[in-house]
N, C-alpha and C positions, 0 to 999 in steps of 0.2 A: 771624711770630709774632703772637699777640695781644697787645694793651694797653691798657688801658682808663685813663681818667682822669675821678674821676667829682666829684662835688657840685659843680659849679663854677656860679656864676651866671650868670644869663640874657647873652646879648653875644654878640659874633663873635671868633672863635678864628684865630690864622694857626700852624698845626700843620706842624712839619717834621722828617721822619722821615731818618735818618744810618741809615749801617752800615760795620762795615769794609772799604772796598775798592767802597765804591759811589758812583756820585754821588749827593747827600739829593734828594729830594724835598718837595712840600710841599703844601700846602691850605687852604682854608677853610672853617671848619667854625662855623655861627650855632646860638645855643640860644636858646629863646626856653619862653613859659609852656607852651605846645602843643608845640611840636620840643622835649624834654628829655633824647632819647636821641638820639643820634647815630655811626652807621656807616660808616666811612671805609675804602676801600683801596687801595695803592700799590704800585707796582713801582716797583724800585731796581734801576737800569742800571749795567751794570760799570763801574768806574772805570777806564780803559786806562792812564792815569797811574799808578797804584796798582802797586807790585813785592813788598809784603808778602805772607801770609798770608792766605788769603779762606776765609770758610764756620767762622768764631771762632768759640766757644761754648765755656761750661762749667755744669754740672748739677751739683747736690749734692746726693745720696741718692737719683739718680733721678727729684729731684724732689720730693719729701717736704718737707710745712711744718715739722715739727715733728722735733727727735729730744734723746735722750737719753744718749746717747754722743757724748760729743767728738772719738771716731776717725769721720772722715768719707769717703765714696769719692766720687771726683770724676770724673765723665765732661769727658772734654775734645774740640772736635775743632777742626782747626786745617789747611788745606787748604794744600801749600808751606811748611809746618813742618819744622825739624829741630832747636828746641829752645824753652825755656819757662820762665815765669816765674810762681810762685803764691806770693801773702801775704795776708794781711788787713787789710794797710794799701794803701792804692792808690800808696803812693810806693816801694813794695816794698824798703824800706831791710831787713825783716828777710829776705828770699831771696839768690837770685843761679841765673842760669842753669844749666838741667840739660835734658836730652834730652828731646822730645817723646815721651811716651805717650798714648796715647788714654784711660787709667784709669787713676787715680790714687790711693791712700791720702794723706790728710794728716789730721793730728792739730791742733785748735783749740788756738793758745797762750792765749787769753781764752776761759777758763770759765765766766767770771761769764754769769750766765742773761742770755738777750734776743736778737735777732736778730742774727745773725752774716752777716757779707759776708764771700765769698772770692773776690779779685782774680786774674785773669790775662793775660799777656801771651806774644805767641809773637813770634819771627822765625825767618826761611829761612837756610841757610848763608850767603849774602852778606850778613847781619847787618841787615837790613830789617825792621825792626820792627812789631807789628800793633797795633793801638788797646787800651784795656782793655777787657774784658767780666768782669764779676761774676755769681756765683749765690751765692743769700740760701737760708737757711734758720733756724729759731725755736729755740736750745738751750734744757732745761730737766731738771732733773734731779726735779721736782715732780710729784706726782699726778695725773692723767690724766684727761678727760670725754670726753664724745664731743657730735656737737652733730647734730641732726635737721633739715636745711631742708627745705621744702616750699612750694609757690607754688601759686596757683591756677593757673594756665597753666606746666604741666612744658616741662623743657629750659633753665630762666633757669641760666646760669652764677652759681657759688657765689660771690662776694666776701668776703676774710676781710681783713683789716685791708689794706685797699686795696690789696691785692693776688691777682687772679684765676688762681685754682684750677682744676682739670681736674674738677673733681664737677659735674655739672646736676642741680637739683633734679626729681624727692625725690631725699634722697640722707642717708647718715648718713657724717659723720665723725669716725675715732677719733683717738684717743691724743692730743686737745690737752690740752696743761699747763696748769693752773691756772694762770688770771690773767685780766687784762682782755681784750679782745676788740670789733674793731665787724664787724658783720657785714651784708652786702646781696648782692642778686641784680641780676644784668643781664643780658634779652635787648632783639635787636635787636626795635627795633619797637615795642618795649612801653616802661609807666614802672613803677615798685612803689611799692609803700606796703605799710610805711613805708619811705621810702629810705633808710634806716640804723637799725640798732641796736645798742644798746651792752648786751655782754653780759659777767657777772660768773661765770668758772666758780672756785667754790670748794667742789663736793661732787660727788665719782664720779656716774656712771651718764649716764644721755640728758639734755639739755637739747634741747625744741624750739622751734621759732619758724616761722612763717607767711609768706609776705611774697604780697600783692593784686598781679596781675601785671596792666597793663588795655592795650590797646592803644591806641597814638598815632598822629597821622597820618604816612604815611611821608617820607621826604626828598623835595627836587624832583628830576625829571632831572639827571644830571652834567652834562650839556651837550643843546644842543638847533641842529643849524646847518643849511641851505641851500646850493645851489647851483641855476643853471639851467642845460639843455641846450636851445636852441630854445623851444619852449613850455614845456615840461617839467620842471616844480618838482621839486627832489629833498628828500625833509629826513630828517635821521639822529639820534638820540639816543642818549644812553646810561641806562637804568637806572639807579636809585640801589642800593647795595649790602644795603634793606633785606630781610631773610631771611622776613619773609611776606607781602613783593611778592606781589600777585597778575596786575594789569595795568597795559597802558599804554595812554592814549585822547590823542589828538592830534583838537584841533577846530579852527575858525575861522570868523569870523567878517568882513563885509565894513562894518562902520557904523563905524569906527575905534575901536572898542574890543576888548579881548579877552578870549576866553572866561573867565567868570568860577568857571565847575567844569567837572566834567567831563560833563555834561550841556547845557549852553552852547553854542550857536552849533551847525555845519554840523560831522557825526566824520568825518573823514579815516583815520582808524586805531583800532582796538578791539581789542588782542592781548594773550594771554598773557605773562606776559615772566618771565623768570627775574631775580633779583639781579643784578647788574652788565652785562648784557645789552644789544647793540648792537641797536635797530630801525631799521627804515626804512618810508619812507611816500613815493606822487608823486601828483602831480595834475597830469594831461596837460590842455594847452588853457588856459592861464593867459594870460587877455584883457590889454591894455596898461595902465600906467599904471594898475592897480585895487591898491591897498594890502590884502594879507592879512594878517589879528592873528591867528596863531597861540598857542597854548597845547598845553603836552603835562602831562600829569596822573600821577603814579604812585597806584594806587590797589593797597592793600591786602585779604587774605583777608577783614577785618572789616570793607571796604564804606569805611574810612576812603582820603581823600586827599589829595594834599600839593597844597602850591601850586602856582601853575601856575610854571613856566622859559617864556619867552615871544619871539615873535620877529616881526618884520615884512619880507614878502616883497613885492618889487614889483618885475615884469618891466616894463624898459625899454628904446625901440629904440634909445638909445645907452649902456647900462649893464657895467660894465663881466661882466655873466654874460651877455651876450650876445657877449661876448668883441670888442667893436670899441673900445674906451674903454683905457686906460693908468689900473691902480688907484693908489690913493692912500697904499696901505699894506705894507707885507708881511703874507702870510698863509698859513696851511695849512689846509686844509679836511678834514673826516672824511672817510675815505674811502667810495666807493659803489658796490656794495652792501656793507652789513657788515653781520652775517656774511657771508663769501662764498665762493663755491668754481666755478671755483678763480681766478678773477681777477675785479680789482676795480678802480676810477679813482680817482688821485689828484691833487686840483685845489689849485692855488697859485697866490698873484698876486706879483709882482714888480711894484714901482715904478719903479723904476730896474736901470741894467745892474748885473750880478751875480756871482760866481765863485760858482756853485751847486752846490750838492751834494744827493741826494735819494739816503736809503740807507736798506736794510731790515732789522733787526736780529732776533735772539732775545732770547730775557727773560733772558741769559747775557753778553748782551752783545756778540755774535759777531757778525760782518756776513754777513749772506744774501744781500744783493744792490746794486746800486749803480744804479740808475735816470737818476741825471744826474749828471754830471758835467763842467762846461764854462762858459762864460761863457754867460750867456743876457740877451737883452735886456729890457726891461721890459713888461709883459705878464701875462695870464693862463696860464696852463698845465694841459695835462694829462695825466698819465702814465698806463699802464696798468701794472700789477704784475701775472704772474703767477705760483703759486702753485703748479705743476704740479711735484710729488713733495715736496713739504714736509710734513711732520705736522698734524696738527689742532693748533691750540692759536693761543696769542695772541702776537700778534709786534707790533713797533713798526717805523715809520717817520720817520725823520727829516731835516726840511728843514735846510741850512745855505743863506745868500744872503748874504754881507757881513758883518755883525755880527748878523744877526737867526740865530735858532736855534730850533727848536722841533718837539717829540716829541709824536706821537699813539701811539694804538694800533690795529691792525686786529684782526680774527678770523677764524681760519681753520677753516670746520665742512666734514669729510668728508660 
Protein backbone atom coordinates (compact mmCIF):
# COMPACT_ATOMS: atom_id res chain seq x y z
CA UNK A 1 0.00 0.00 0.00
CA UNK A 2 0.75 3.63 0.18
CA UNK A 3 1.14 5.93 3.21
CA UNK A 4 2.28 8.95 3.74
CA UNK A 5 2.97 10.95 6.78
CA UNK A 6 3.36 14.49 6.36
CA UNK A 7 4.24 18.02 8.17
CA UNK A 8 6.55 16.67 10.51
CA UNK A 9 9.72 18.82 11.29
CA UNK A 10 13.11 18.71 10.11
CA UNK A 11 15.23 15.48 12.16
CA UNK A 12 15.71 11.82 11.55
CA UNK A 13 12.85 9.41 11.62
CA UNK A 14 13.24 5.53 12.60
CA UNK A 15 10.05 4.27 10.67
CA UNK A 16 8.81 0.56 11.13
CA UNK A 17 6.51 -0.85 8.92
CA UNK A 18 4.00 -4.44 10.59
CA UNK A 19 1.62 -6.43 8.62
CA UNK A 20 -0.28 -9.40 9.50
CA UNK A 21 1.58 -12.49 9.20
CA UNK A 22 4.85 -10.65 8.39
CA UNK A 23 7.88 -10.09 10.03
CA UNK A 24 8.10 -5.69 10.44
CA UNK A 25 10.56 -4.23 8.88
CA UNK A 26 12.09 -0.84 9.45
CA UNK A 27 14.29 2.37 8.18
CA UNK A 28 15.66 5.63 8.45
CA UNK A 29 14.28 8.28 7.06
CA UNK A 30 16.21 12.17 7.67
CA UNK A 31 14.24 15.49 6.68
CA UNK A 32 15.96 18.26 6.52
CA UNK A 33 15.21 22.12 4.91
CA UNK A 34 16.29 20.85 1.42
CA UNK A 35 15.19 16.81 1.66
CA UNK A 36 11.31 17.66 2.86
CA UNK A 37 9.93 14.86 0.78
CA UNK A 38 10.85 11.72 1.48
CA UNK A 39 10.28 8.07 -0.43
CA UNK A 40 10.64 4.91 1.19
CA UNK A 41 10.15 1.16 0.26
CA UNK A 42 9.88 -2.16 1.85
CA UNK A 43 9.38 -5.72 1.59
CA UNK A 44 7.76 -7.74 4.34
CA UNK A 45 8.96 -11.41 4.55
CA UNK A 46 6.56 -14.15 5.57
CA UNK A 47 6.28 -14.67 8.99
CA UNK A 48 6.74 -18.87 9.20
CA UNK A 49 5.68 -18.51 12.89
CA UNK A 50 2.56 -16.93 11.81
CA UNK A 51 -0.73 -19.79 11.65
CA UNK A 52 -3.43 -17.17 11.28
CA UNK A 53 -4.93 -15.45 8.32
CA UNK A 54 -2.53 -13.69 5.72
CA UNK A 55 -3.51 -11.07 2.97
CA UNK A 56 -6.38 -8.97 5.75
CA UNK A 57 -8.01 -6.13 4.40
CA UNK A 58 -11.12 -4.48 4.45
CA UNK A 59 -12.51 -1.45 2.03
CA UNK A 60 -15.59 0.66 2.67
CA UNK A 61 -17.54 1.69 -0.39
CA UNK A 62 -14.86 0.60 -2.45
CA UNK A 63 -13.12 3.23 -1.20
CA UNK A 64 -15.02 6.21 -1.29
CA UNK A 65 -14.25 9.21 1.24
CA UNK A 66 -17.31 10.49 1.74
CA UNK A 67 -20.95 8.92 1.79
CA UNK A 68 -24.37 9.54 2.86
CA UNK A 69 -26.10 6.49 3.62
CA UNK A 70 -25.25 4.71 6.68
CA UNK A 71 -25.99 1.25 4.82
CA UNK A 72 -22.28 0.52 3.99
CA UNK A 73 -20.79 -2.47 1.73
CA UNK A 74 -17.62 -3.82 2.87
CA UNK A 75 -15.09 -5.66 0.77
CA UNK A 76 -13.15 -8.00 3.01
CA UNK A 77 -10.48 -10.47 2.08
CA UNK A 78 -8.81 -12.60 4.49
CA UNK A 79 -6.45 -15.59 3.01
CA UNK A 80 -7.12 -19.10 5.51
CA UNK A 81 -10.23 -17.58 6.68
CA UNK A 82 -13.31 -19.51 7.81
CA UNK A 83 -14.84 -16.84 9.92
CA UNK A 84 -15.08 -13.08 11.09
CA UNK A 85 -15.49 -10.32 13.11
CA UNK A 86 -16.70 -6.56 12.29
CA UNK A 87 -17.63 -3.55 14.78
CA UNK A 88 -16.94 -0.08 15.20
CA UNK A 89 -15.31 -0.36 18.22
CA UNK A 90 -11.86 -2.18 18.14
CA UNK A 91 -12.70 -4.12 21.32
CA UNK A 92 -15.67 -5.65 19.38
CA UNK A 93 -17.82 -5.95 22.61
CA UNK A 94 -20.86 -5.03 20.22
CA UNK A 95 -20.24 -8.32 17.32
CA UNK A 96 -19.51 -11.89 17.89
CA UNK A 97 -18.20 -14.27 15.19
CA UNK A 98 -20.03 -15.15 11.92
CA UNK A 99 -18.78 -16.86 8.67
CA UNK A 100 -16.11 -15.31 6.33
CA UNK A 101 -17.59 -13.50 3.20
CA UNK A 102 -15.62 -11.57 0.93
CA UNK A 103 -18.74 -8.80 0.72
CA UNK A 104 -20.45 -7.59 3.20
CA UNK A 105 -23.49 -5.32 4.08
CA UNK A 106 -23.37 -3.57 7.43
CA UNK A 107 -25.39 -0.75 8.72
CA UNK A 108 -23.49 2.20 10.83
CA UNK A 109 -24.95 2.11 14.69
CA UNK A 110 -23.31 5.93 15.17
CA UNK A 111 -25.06 8.17 12.80
CA UNK A 112 -23.91 11.06 14.19
CA UNK A 113 -21.88 12.92 11.21
CA UNK A 114 -17.93 12.57 11.08
CA UNK A 115 -15.48 9.89 10.23
CA UNK A 116 -16.43 6.58 10.89
CA UNK A 117 -13.92 3.46 11.40
CA UNK A 118 -15.00 -0.20 10.71
CA UNK A 119 -12.90 -2.80 12.52
CA UNK A 120 -12.07 -6.27 11.60
CA UNK A 121 -10.95 -9.32 12.61
CA UNK A 122 -10.65 -13.08 11.02
CA UNK A 123 -9.57 -16.61 12.17
CA UNK A 124 -9.02 -20.06 10.47
CA UNK A 125 -10.98 -23.12 11.69
CA UNK A 126 -8.36 -23.85 14.46
CA UNK A 127 -9.43 -20.75 16.06
CA UNK A 128 -6.13 -18.53 15.11
CA UNK A 129 -6.79 -15.30 15.17
CA UNK A 130 -5.61 -12.52 12.62
CA UNK A 131 -4.57 -8.75 13.97
CA UNK A 132 -7.10 -5.84 13.49
CA UNK A 133 -7.44 -4.04 10.19
CA UNK A 134 -9.86 -0.89 9.87
CA UNK A 135 -11.34 0.99 6.80
CA UNK A 136 -12.48 4.61 7.43
CA UNK A 137 -14.78 6.53 5.51
CA UNK A 138 -16.49 10.42 6.22
CA UNK A 139 -20.60 10.15 6.97
CA UNK A 140 -22.62 13.17 6.37
CA UNK A 141 -26.02 13.58 5.55
CA UNK A 142 -25.32 17.57 4.59
CA UNK A 143 -24.83 19.38 1.25
CA UNK A 144 -22.45 18.45 -1.09
CA UNK A 145 -19.24 20.57 -3.02
CA UNK A 146 -16.89 19.43 -5.13
CA UNK A 147 -13.26 20.70 -4.87
CA UNK A 148 -10.88 21.42 -8.17
CA UNK A 149 -6.97 20.60 -7.32
CA UNK A 150 -4.50 21.40 -9.75
CA UNK A 151 -0.58 21.88 -9.50
CA UNK A 152 1.77 23.13 -11.57
CA UNK A 153 3.72 19.96 -12.13
CA UNK A 154 0.42 17.17 -12.72
CA UNK A 155 0.38 13.71 -11.17
CA UNK A 156 0.92 15.14 -7.21
CA UNK A 157 -1.33 12.69 -5.39
CA UNK A 158 -4.36 14.54 -3.80
CA UNK A 159 -4.20 14.70 0.19
CA UNK A 160 -7.51 15.38 2.03
CA UNK A 161 -7.38 15.56 5.53
CA UNK A 162 -4.31 13.63 6.04
CA UNK A 163 -5.29 11.23 4.45
CA UNK A 164 -4.15 9.97 0.65
CA UNK A 165 -6.54 9.66 -2.08
CA UNK A 166 -6.46 7.83 -5.46
CA UNK A 167 -7.13 11.37 -7.45
CA UNK A 168 -3.51 13.09 -9.11
CA UNK A 169 -3.93 16.36 -9.95
CA UNK A 170 -5.78 18.08 -12.10
CA UNK A 171 -8.51 16.42 -10.82
CA UNK A 172 -12.14 17.37 -9.62
CA UNK A 173 -13.81 15.90 -6.63
CA UNK A 174 -17.35 15.40 -5.97
CA UNK A 175 -19.88 14.87 -3.37
CA UNK A 176 -17.74 16.32 -0.24
CA UNK A 177 -20.05 17.41 2.53
CA UNK A 178 -20.04 20.64 3.97
CA UNK A 179 -17.63 21.36 6.48
CA UNK A 180 -14.01 22.00 7.31
CA UNK A 181 -11.38 20.39 5.26
CA UNK A 182 -7.18 20.52 5.07
CA UNK A 183 -6.05 19.87 1.82
CA UNK A 184 -2.34 19.27 0.08
CA UNK A 185 -0.60 17.34 -2.66
CA UNK A 186 2.41 15.03 -2.63
CA UNK A 187 4.70 13.76 -5.18
CA UNK A 188 7.82 12.07 -4.82
CA UNK A 189 10.66 14.38 -5.63
CA UNK A 190 9.01 17.54 -5.42
CA UNK A 191 7.85 20.08 -2.25
CA UNK A 192 4.46 22.34 -2.63
CA UNK A 193 3.33 25.44 -1.61
CA UNK A 194 1.58 26.05 0.10
CA UNK A 195 1.94 22.64 1.99
CA UNK A 196 -1.41 22.91 3.48
CA UNK A 197 -4.63 24.36 3.24
CA UNK A 198 -7.44 24.86 5.09
CA UNK A 199 -10.55 24.88 3.49
CA UNK A 200 -14.25 25.92 4.38
CA UNK A 201 -16.97 24.28 2.23
CA UNK A 202 -20.39 25.90 2.99
CA UNK A 203 -21.90 26.75 -0.67
CA UNK A 204 -22.65 24.09 -3.65
CA UNK A 205 -20.72 24.17 -6.75
CA UNK A 206 -16.59 23.94 -7.57
CA UNK A 207 -14.07 25.27 -5.03
CA UNK A 208 -10.54 25.53 -6.61
CA UNK A 209 -7.13 25.79 -5.26
CA UNK A 210 -3.59 25.63 -6.71
CA UNK A 211 -0.82 24.19 -5.14
CA UNK A 212 3.56 25.29 -6.68
CA UNK A 213 4.86 21.81 -7.11
CA UNK A 214 9.02 22.62 -7.32
CA UNK A 215 11.38 20.08 -7.51
CA UNK A 216 13.89 18.97 -4.66
CA UNK A 217 17.07 17.32 -4.62
CA UNK A 218 16.59 13.43 -4.66
CA UNK A 219 17.51 11.05 -1.67
CA UNK A 220 21.10 9.44 -1.38
CA UNK A 221 21.74 5.92 -2.57
CA UNK A 222 20.11 3.06 -0.28
CA UNK A 223 23.38 1.67 0.19
CA UNK A 224 26.67 1.90 -1.70
CA UNK A 225 29.34 -1.41 -0.90
CA UNK A 226 32.56 -3.05 -2.15
CA UNK A 227 34.44 -5.99 -2.53
CA UNK A 228 37.72 -7.01 -4.14
CA UNK A 229 38.64 -9.99 -6.48
CA UNK A 230 42.54 -9.90 -7.06
CA UNK A 231 42.92 -6.33 -8.37
CA UNK A 232 39.42 -5.92 -9.20
CA UNK A 233 37.30 -3.39 -7.35
CA UNK A 234 33.73 -4.30 -7.52
CA UNK A 235 31.14 -1.63 -6.09
CA UNK A 236 27.28 -2.03 -6.15
CA UNK A 237 24.45 0.48 -5.10
CA UNK A 238 21.08 0.72 -4.84
CA UNK A 239 19.02 3.68 -6.17
CA UNK A 240 17.00 5.65 -4.01
CA UNK A 241 13.06 5.07 -4.61
CA UNK A 242 12.84 8.67 -6.02
CA UNK A 243 10.10 8.57 -9.20
CA UNK A 244 12.03 11.40 -11.38
CA UNK A 245 15.45 9.61 -10.71
CA UNK A 246 17.19 10.33 -13.70
CA UNK A 247 20.74 9.06 -13.06
CA UNK A 248 23.52 7.70 -11.24
CA UNK A 249 27.27 9.07 -11.35
CA UNK A 250 29.84 7.32 -9.03
CA UNK A 251 33.38 9.37 -8.91
CA UNK A 252 36.55 9.41 -6.95
CA UNK A 253 38.94 10.85 -6.17
CA UNK A 254 42.81 10.04 -4.78
CA UNK A 255 43.96 13.23 -2.36
CA UNK A 256 41.88 11.95 0.66
CA UNK A 257 38.90 13.69 0.09
CA UNK A 258 35.66 12.92 -1.54
CA UNK A 259 33.91 13.87 -4.30
CA UNK A 260 32.08 16.74 -3.51
CA UNK A 261 29.17 16.63 -6.55
CA UNK A 262 28.86 14.93 -9.11
CA UNK A 263 31.05 16.42 -11.35
CA UNK A 264 34.06 16.09 -8.72
CA UNK A 265 36.93 14.05 -9.07
CA UNK A 266 37.76 11.07 -11.71
CA UNK A 267 33.48 9.11 -13.12
CA UNK A 268 33.63 5.73 -12.81
CA UNK A 269 30.06 5.23 -13.71
CA UNK A 270 27.45 7.71 -15.57
CA UNK A 271 24.04 5.47 -16.06
CA UNK A 272 20.53 5.89 -16.44
CA UNK A 273 18.89 4.38 -13.53
CA UNK A 274 15.34 3.63 -12.71
CA UNK A 275 13.88 4.17 -8.99
CA UNK A 276 14.95 1.53 -6.83
CA UNK A 277 17.49 0.16 -9.19
CA UNK A 278 20.51 -2.04 -8.40
CA UNK A 279 23.95 -0.81 -10.40
CA UNK A 280 27.17 -1.83 -10.66
CA UNK A 281 30.66 -0.24 -11.42
CA UNK A 282 34.78 -2.00 -11.45
CA UNK A 283 37.83 -0.77 -11.81
CA UNK A 284 40.33 -3.30 -12.95
CA UNK A 285 44.19 -2.68 -11.84
CA UNK A 286 43.66 -1.12 -8.19
CA UNK A 287 47.51 -0.26 -7.25
CA UNK A 288 48.41 -1.22 -3.31
CA UNK A 289 47.98 0.60 -0.39
CA UNK A 290 46.37 3.77 -2.57
CA UNK A 291 43.02 4.93 -0.46
CA UNK A 292 39.96 5.56 -2.96
CA UNK A 293 37.02 8.35 -1.80
CA UNK A 294 34.26 7.24 -3.55
CA UNK A 295 30.90 9.04 -3.86
CA UNK A 296 27.79 7.95 -5.79
CA UNK A 297 25.29 10.79 -6.67
CA UNK A 298 21.59 10.26 -7.64
CA UNK A 299 20.77 13.04 -9.83
CA UNK A 300 17.25 13.89 -10.93
CA UNK A 301 15.31 14.84 -14.45
CA UNK A 302 15.61 18.58 -13.20
CA UNK A 303 19.57 18.51 -13.07
CA UNK A 304 19.14 18.42 -9.18
CA UNK A 305 21.26 16.00 -6.76
CA UNK A 306 21.50 14.37 -3.58
CA UNK A 307 24.27 14.05 -1.36
CA UNK A 308 26.80 12.08 -1.94
CA UNK A 309 26.53 7.89 0.12
CA UNK A 310 30.36 7.56 0.40
CA UNK A 311 32.92 5.06 0.83
CA UNK A 312 36.61 4.19 1.11
CA UNK A 313 38.23 1.39 -0.81
CA UNK A 314 41.88 0.25 -0.18
CA UNK A 315 43.43 -3.01 -1.76
CA UNK A 316 45.77 -4.63 0.75
CA UNK A 317 48.41 -7.49 0.41
CA UNK A 318 47.15 -8.74 3.76
CA UNK A 319 43.35 -7.48 3.66
CA UNK A 320 41.00 -9.48 4.44
CA UNK A 321 39.33 -9.02 0.34
CA UNK A 322 42.25 -10.48 -0.59
CA UNK A 323 40.94 -13.29 1.28
CA UNK A 324 44.29 -14.41 3.27
CA UNK A 325 43.34 -12.24 6.80
CA UNK A 326 40.43 -13.77 9.27
CA UNK A 327 37.75 -10.75 9.40
CA UNK A 328 36.82 -8.99 12.32
CA UNK A 329 33.17 -8.94 11.79
CA UNK A 330 30.22 -10.71 10.55
CA UNK A 331 28.95 -9.60 7.19
CA UNK A 332 27.01 -9.91 4.07
CA UNK A 333 27.92 -8.19 1.01
CA UNK A 334 25.48 -7.11 -2.05
CA UNK A 335 25.47 -9.46 -4.34
CA UNK A 336 27.59 -9.28 -7.87
CA UNK A 337 26.41 -8.64 -10.59
CA UNK A 338 23.06 -7.17 -9.82
CA UNK A 339 20.87 -7.29 -11.83
CA UNK A 340 21.83 -10.33 -13.09
CA UNK A 341 21.16 -13.15 -15.19
CA UNK A 342 21.38 -15.83 -14.61
CA UNK A 343 23.99 -16.10 -11.96
CA UNK A 344 25.58 -14.01 -9.51
CA UNK A 345 28.26 -14.12 -6.23
CA UNK A 346 27.61 -13.94 -2.88
CA UNK A 347 30.50 -12.78 -0.44
CA UNK A 348 30.41 -13.05 3.40
CA UNK A 349 32.83 -12.89 6.15
CA UNK A 350 32.79 -15.10 9.07
CA UNK A 351 34.94 -14.31 12.33
CA UNK A 352 34.74 -17.15 14.05
CA UNK A 353 33.52 -20.79 13.49
CA UNK A 354 29.84 -20.85 12.60
CA UNK A 355 26.50 -23.17 12.20
CA UNK A 356 25.87 -21.33 8.79
CA UNK A 357 23.12 -21.13 6.90
CA UNK A 358 22.85 -19.01 3.25
CA UNK A 359 19.21 -19.50 1.79
CA UNK A 360 17.37 -17.97 -1.23
CA UNK A 361 13.77 -16.86 -0.73
CA UNK A 362 10.82 -15.28 -2.83
CA UNK A 363 9.05 -11.94 -1.75
CA UNK A 364 6.41 -14.86 -0.31
CA UNK A 365 8.48 -16.14 1.76
CA UNK A 366 9.15 -19.58 0.26
CA UNK A 367 12.78 -20.96 0.18
CA UNK A 368 14.18 -21.29 -3.48
CA UNK A 369 17.22 -22.62 -2.50
CA UNK A 370 19.77 -23.33 0.26
CA UNK A 371 23.41 -22.56 -0.65
CA UNK A 372 25.03 -23.52 2.74
CA UNK A 373 24.44 -25.25 5.18
CA UNK A 374 27.03 -26.64 7.59
CA UNK A 375 29.61 -25.53 9.97
CA UNK A 376 32.17 -23.25 8.35
CA UNK A 377 35.18 -21.88 9.70
CA UNK A 378 36.19 -18.36 10.01
CA UNK A 379 36.94 -16.68 6.86
CA UNK A 380 35.77 -14.95 3.87
CA UNK A 381 33.37 -16.73 1.53
CA UNK A 382 31.92 -16.95 -1.69
CA UNK A 383 28.98 -18.58 -3.00
CA UNK A 384 27.68 -18.53 -6.51
CA UNK A 385 23.70 -18.59 -6.71
CA UNK A 386 22.32 -19.79 -9.75
CA UNK A 387 19.15 -18.53 -11.30
CA UNK A 388 18.61 -20.82 -14.12
CA UNK A 389 14.55 -21.38 -14.70
CA UNK A 390 13.38 -18.88 -12.01
CA UNK A 391 11.17 -15.79 -13.00
CA UNK A 392 12.47 -12.30 -13.46
CA UNK A 393 11.57 -10.47 -10.40
CA UNK A 394 13.34 -9.73 -6.93
CA UNK A 395 14.30 -12.30 -4.54
CA UNK A 396 16.11 -12.25 -1.21
CA UNK A 397 18.91 -13.88 0.33
CA UNK A 398 19.61 -14.63 3.73
CA UNK A 399 22.71 -15.17 5.91
CA UNK A 400 22.29 -16.98 9.29
CA UNK A 401 25.96 -17.52 11.22
CA UNK A 402 25.48 -17.99 15.22
CA UNK A 403 23.40 -15.22 16.41
CA UNK A 404 24.10 -12.82 13.51
CA UNK A 405 21.29 -12.64 10.83
CA UNK A 406 20.81 -10.65 7.86
CA UNK A 407 18.63 -10.27 4.62
CA UNK A 408 19.64 -8.43 1.29
CA UNK A 409 17.96 -8.49 -1.92
CA UNK A 410 19.11 -9.48 -5.39
CA UNK A 411 17.41 -8.97 -8.94
CA UNK A 412 16.68 -11.25 -11.26
CA UNK A 413 16.44 -9.49 -15.22
CA UNK A 414 15.56 -11.99 -18.04
Amino acid sequence: GLYSVNYLPAGGYDVKVSSIGHSPDSMTVTLNDTLRNATADVILQTDSAYAGPTNVSIQVNGGALFTGNPQLVLTLTAQGATEMRIDENPDFASSSWGPFVSTANYSLADTTEGLKIVYAKFRTSGATESGIVNGRITYSHSTTAQLSITSSTPGATVILDSRPTTFLTPSLIPGIPFGQYSVAVMKSGFSSSPSLVLVSLDTAGTHGFNFTVTNVPPQSAKSFEHFFSGDTLYLTCEAPSDQDLALIRINYRLDGVFPQDPNDGTNLLHQISLPNQYLNATLVGMPMNTPHYFAVFAIDSGGLYSAPRTLIAIRTSTGVAEGSSIPTEFALFQNYPNPFNPSTTIEFWLPKESNTTLEIYNLLGQKIATLVNEVRAPGTYKERFDASGLASGVYLYRLRAGEFVQTRKLLLLR
